[in-house]
C-alpha positions in Angstrom: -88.8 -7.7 12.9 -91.8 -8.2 15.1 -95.2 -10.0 13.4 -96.6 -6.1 13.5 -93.9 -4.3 11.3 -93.9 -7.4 9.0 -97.7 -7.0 8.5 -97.0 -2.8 8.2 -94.3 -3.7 5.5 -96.1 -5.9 3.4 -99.1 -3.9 3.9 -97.2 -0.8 2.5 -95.5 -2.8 -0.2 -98.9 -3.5 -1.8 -99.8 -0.4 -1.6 -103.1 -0.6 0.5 -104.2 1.3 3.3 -105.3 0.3 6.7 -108.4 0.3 5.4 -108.0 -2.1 2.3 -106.1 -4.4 4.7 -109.3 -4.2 7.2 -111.7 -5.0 4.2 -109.9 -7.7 3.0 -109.3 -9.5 5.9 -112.5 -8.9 7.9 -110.3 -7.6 10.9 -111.1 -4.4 12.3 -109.1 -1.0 11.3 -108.1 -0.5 14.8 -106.8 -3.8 15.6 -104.7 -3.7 12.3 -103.0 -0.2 13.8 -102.8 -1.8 17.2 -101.1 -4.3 15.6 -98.7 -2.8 13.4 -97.4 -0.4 16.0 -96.4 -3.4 18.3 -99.3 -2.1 21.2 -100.8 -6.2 20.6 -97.9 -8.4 21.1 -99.9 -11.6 21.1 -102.6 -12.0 18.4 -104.4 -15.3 18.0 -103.4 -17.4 15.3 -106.3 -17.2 13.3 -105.9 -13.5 12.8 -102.5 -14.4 11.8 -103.0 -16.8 9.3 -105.9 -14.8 7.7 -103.5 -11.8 7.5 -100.4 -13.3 6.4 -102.9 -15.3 3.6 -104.2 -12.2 2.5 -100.7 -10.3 2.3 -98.8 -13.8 0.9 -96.9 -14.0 4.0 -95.4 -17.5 3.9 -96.4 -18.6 7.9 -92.6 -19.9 8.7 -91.9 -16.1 8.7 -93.4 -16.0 12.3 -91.9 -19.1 13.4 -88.7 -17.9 12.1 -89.1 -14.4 14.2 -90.0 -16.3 17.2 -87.1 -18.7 16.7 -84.5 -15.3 16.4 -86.0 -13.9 19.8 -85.6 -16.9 21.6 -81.9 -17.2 20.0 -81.8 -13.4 21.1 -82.8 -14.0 24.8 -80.7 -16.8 25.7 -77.9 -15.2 24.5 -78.0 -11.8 26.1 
């Protein structure tokens, strides 16, 4: 699961739109879609951490997804 669909399910799971998210989080609407449809691969960690504070994200969950793509590449 990349960082986008996590955001998108946890997002969805809270029940808030786009919107809500951008309001909560001070990051723009558009970014958020960018994001959650995997079109920015690389965000900066500070909009990271404000996003997964926001949704309750614990921040190993990114490390953890990084660790199972590496795992993933080395192994295909």
């Amino acid at each position: 699961m990349s960082i986008g669909d996590l955001i998108r399910y946890e997002r969805k799971r809270k029940g808030w739109t786009l919107s809500q998210l951008s309001r909560r989080t001070g990051v723009s609407k558009s970014y958020l879609s960018y994001l959650e449809r995997n079109q920015k691969k690389n965000p900066s960690i500070t909009i990271v951490k404000r996003l997964f504070t926001v949704l309750d994200i614990p921040m190993d969950k990114v490390m953890d997804e990084d660790e199972d793509e590496e795992k993933g590449r080395i192994h295909s």
